[in-house]
N, C-alpha and C positions, 0 to 999 in steps of 0.2 A: 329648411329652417329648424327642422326637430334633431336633424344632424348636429348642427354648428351650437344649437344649445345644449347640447348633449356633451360634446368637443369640450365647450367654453367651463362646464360644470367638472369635466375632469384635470382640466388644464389647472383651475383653481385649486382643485382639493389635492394634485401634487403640489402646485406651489405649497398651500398650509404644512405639508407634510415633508417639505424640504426644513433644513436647519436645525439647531440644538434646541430651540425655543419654540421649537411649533406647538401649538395647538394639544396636539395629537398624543405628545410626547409629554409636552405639561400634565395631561391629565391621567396618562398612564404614571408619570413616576409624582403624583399626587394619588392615586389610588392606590399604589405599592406603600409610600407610607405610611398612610392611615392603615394600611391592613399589618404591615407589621406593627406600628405601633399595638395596636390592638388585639395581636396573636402574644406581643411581649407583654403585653399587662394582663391578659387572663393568664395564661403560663406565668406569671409571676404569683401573682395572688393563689393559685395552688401551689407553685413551688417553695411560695415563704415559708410556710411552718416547717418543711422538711428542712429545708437550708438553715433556718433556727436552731433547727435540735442538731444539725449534724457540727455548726458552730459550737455551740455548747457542748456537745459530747467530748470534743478534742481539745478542749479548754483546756489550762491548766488552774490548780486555784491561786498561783500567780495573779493572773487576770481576770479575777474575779471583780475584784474594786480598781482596776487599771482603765480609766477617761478614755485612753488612747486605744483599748481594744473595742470595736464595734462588730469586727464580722471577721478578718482574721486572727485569730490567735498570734500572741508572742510567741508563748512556750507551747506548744503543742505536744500533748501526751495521748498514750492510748492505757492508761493508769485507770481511766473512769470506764472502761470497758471491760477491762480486768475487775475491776472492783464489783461491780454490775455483776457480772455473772458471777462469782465467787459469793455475792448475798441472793440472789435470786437461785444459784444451784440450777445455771441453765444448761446444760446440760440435760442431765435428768426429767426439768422440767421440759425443755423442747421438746423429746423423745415422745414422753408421755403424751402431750396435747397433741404433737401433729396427731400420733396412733386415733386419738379421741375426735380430732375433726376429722381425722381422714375415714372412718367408717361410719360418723355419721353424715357425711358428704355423700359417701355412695349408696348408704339408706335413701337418703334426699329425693338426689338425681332418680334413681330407681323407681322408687314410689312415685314421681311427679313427673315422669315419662310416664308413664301405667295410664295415671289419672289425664294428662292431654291427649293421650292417645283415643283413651275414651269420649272426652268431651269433643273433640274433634271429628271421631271417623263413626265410630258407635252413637244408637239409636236406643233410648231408654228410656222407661217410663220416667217423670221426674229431672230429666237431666236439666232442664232451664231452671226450675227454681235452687237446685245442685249447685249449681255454675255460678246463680248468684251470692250465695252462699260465702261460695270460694271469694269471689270478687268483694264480698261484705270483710271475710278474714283482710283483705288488704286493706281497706279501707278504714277499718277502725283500731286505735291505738293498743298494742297490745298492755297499757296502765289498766285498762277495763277489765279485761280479763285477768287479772293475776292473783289477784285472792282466793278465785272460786278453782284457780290453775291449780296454785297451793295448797286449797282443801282438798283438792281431789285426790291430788300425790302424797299430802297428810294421811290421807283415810282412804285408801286407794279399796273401793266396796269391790271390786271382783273376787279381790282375795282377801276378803273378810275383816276391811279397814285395817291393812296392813301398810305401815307409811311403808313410803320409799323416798321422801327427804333424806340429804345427802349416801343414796346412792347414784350410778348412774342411768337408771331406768326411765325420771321424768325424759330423761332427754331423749332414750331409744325409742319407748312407747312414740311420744308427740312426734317423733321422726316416721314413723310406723303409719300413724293414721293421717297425717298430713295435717300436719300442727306445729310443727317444728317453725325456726325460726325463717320469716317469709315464702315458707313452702308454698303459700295462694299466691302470689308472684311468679313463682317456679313452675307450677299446673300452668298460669295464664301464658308465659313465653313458648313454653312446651305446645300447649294449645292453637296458638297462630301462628308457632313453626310447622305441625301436621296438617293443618291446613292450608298452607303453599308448596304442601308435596304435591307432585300428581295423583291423582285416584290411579291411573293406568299401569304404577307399579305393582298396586292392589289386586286389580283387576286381572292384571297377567299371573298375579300367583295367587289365587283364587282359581282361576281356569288349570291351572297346574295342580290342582289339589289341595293346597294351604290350606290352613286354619288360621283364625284369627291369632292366636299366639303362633304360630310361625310366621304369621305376615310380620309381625310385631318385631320378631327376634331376628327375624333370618332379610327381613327386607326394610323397614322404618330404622330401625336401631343404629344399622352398621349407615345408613343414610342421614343421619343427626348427629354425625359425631360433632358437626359447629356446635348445635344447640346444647349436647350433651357436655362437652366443655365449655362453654357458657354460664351455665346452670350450677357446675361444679366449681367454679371460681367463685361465684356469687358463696356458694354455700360454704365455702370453705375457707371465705374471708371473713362470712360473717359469723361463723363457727369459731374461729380463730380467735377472735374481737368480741366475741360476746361477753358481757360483763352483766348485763341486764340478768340471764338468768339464770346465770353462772351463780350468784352471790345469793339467788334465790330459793335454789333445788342444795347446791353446797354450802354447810355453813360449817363441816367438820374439816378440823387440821391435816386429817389424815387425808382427804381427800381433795386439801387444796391447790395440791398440785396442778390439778388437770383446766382450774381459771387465772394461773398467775397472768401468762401472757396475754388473756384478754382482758383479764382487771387491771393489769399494769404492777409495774415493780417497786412504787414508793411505797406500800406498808411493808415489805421487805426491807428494802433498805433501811428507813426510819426506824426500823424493830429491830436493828444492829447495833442502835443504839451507839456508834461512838462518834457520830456525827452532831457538833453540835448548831454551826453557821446553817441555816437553812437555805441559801448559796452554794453550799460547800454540795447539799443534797440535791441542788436541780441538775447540776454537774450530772452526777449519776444516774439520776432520773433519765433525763437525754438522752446517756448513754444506753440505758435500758429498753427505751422507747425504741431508741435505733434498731437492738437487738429483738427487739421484737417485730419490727416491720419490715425489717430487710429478707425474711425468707418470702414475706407476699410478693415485695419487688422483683424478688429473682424469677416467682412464679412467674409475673405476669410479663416480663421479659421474654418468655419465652411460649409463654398462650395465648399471644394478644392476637396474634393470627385468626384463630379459631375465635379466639373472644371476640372481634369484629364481628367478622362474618356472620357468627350467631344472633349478635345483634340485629342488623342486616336484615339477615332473609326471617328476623322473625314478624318484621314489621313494627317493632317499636322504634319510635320517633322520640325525640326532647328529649 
């Protein structure tokens, strides 16, 4: 009896599973569209703003007041990109900012491997209320902090209230001590990456002799390269993009150069002065914006590998 109902249960679920219209089939290509539907509307809504400026950058001012333009261009020029970097002097200015993120990115990384490394494997007086500390710097807006930031590098008392407003030192020092921009981020990812090492690569070189900085250098280090490029993307986009404190520590002409790209190019352009349609200036704008974000895409084109995986094995979720 337990055979033939057995028989009877599979004879059925071929039949459901025979034909165009089964069951089976309905519900797979009903679950394929809802997920692509819904793969194309989040990828949508992050790709619109890019798709906006990249529209507008190729505009011409043709179609500026042209009905019938929405998203492809009539006349398409590469005029607002010329224009763009001939007021912005990018050139010169790229050169400069990458040099400027790019060594404080490896200050960053550096300092904030040191600091997970400790919080993680290291044993020290203090380190839990330390740790929270670190977790407090994420937690609270950096608007809190910024006037007592200010006095500090106003009247910087180690060296006898000597300012260091517009040079670049607010930014080395806070790089230095682990202050810089989401550097309690950078500890914490650093920190639940060493802790899904194994202890047993420690422990074999340890038995070999090591020291704690040789474990560090010769065995953690070359073993974190995900997290290591993880940490340097983060900090060297947000280096890159800073504006907040960029406009804070720099207020001298001479040393404007080093926040155009992450303050953005409309008071450049607009100080060219021979724009007058404020239309005529988003054109450019666009284009500028383009020119500024397009070295991060290339980056990440080609780091996402590693940017994953650091993700990943650091155990952050959401």
């Amino acid at each position: 009896m337990a055979v033939t109902t057995t028989t009877t249960t599979a004879v059925k679920k071929k039949r459901r599973g025979k034909g165009f219209f089964s069951i089976y089939r309905l519900k797979n290509l009903a679950w394929s569209i809802f997920r692509a539907a819904l793969i194309f509307g989040v990828c949508f809504v992050i790709i619109y703003p890019i798709l906006l400026r990249v529209t507008l950058a190729i505009r011409g001012t043709d179609d500026i007041y042209n009905p019938l333009v929405v998203w492809i261009p009539m006349n398409f020029t590469w005029d607002n990109f010329s224009m763009a970097m001939e007021f912005m002097n990018y050139q010169r200015v790229f050169f400069e900012t990458l040099i400027f993120a790019s060594v404080l990115t490896l200050i960053q990384t550096l300092i904030c491997a040191i600091s997970g490394y400790s919080f993680a494997r290291l044993k020290f007086r203090g380190q839990g209320i330390i740790f929270a500390l670190v977790i407090f710097s994420i937690v609270v807006p950096p608007q809190t902090t910024i006037i007592s930031r200010y006095m500090f590098f106003l009247n910087f008392w180690p060296l006898g209230g000597i300012s260091l407003i517009n040079t670049y030192w607010p930014f080395i020092i806070s790089s230095f001590t682990g202050m810089g921009i989401k550097m309690g981020l950078f500890i914490y990812l650093y920190r639940q990456f060493f802790r899904g090492m194994p202890k047993e690569l420690e422990e074999a070189a340890m038995v070999d002799g090591a020291g704690v900085v040789r474990t560090f250098t010769r065995i953690i280090m070359p073993n974190a390269t995900p997290m290591i490029v993880t940490v340097a993307l983060f900090s060297f986009v947000w280096q890159w993009n800073d504006s907040y404190y960029a406009t804070l520590f720099i207020t001298s002409a001479n040393l404007l150069s080093i926040r155009v790209l992450g303050v953005g190019a409309e008071a450049y352009i607009r100080f060219g002065g021979i724009f007058v349609d404020p239309n005529e200036v988003s054109l450019i704008v666009n284009a500028a914006v383009m020119l500024t974000i397009t070295p991060l895409i290339i980056m990440y084109l080609f780091m996402q590998k590693y940017f994953v995986e650091g993700i990943e094995r650091s155990g952050i979720v959401g």
